[in-house]
C-alpha positions, -999 to +999 in steps of 0.1 A: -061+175+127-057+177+085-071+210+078-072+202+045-056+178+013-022+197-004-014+168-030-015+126-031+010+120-059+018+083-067+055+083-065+065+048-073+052+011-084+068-018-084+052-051-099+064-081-108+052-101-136+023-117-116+008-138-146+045-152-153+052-156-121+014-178-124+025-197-159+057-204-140+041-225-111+017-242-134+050-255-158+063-269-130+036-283-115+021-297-141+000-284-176-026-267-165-018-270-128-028-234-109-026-228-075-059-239-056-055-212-030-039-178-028-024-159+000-028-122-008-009-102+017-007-066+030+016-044+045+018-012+051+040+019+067+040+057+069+068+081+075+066+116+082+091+135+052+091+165+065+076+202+076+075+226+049+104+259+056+078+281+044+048+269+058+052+253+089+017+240+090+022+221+060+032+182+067+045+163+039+043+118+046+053+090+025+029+061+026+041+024+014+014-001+006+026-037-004+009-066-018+018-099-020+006-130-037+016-166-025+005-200-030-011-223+000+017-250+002+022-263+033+058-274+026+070-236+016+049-214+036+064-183+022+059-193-014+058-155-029+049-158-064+050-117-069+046-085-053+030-049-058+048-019-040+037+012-040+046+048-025+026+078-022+033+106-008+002+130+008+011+167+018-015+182+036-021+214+058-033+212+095-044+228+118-025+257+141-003+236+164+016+249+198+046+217+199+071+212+181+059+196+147+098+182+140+092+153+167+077+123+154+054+121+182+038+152+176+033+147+144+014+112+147-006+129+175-018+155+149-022+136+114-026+099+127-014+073+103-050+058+104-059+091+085-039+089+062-045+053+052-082+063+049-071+096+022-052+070+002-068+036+005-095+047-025-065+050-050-045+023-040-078+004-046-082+014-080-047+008-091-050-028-077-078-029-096-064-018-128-034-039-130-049-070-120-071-064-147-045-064-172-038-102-163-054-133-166-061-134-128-090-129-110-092-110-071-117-107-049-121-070-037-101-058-010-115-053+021-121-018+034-097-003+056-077-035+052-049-030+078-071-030+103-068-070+101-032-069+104 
């Protein structure tokens, strides 16, 4: 069980150039052709990085959230027109634990990924937020607790 929240530092983001990636498909499909539907897409994973040497109570995990954006054509179902990557990494402390915290297994049992979705899901939100912003494109919100529906 987290005890309580070390650090969430955003350690990378990766975008592509979503609004030329949009210009792009509407050039060659036609002036002022956009796609009528768009497939936004999520993904995410967690890995454990490590146990701290001096603390052994304090875990440190990487957490990857992707997003992709596609268009609805039936003839290339995998039409990605861009993607947003991102990595965080969350160190927290927990709670006095009896196994072995170096297994995999014991760690999940302890801090499950689920949790740590939840502590980073509010800033992966707002940095979705932000940089779609910055385009000409519009989003809907993103659902809460998203990969739940995966």
């Amino acid at each position: 069980m987290i005890k309580n929240i070390v650090s969430i530092n955003l350690r990378s983001v990766n975008m592509d150039d979503i609004q030329a990636a949009f210009n792009k498909y509407s050039k060659e499909n036609g002036l002022g052709s956009t796609p009528t539907e768009i497939q936004v897409k999520l993904a995410t994973s967690v890995r454990g990085n490590g146990v701290s040497k001096k603390n052994a109570n304090r875990l440190s995990f990487f957490v990857n959230l992707d997003m992709s954006f596609g268009t609805h054509n039936e003839a290339e179902p995998d039409d990605i027109l861009g993607t947003i990557k991102t990595m965080y990494e969350i160190r927290v402390l927990v709670d006095d634990y009896s196994e072995d915290l170096n297994k995999k297994g014991n760690i999940e049992k302890l801090v499950p990924h689920e949790e740590l979705l939840n502590i980073v899901e509010p800033y992966f939100r707002e940095l979705i937020a932000s940089l779609i912003d910055r385009t000409e494109l519009s989003l809907a919100t993103i659902p809460y607790h998203f990969w739940e529906n995966q």
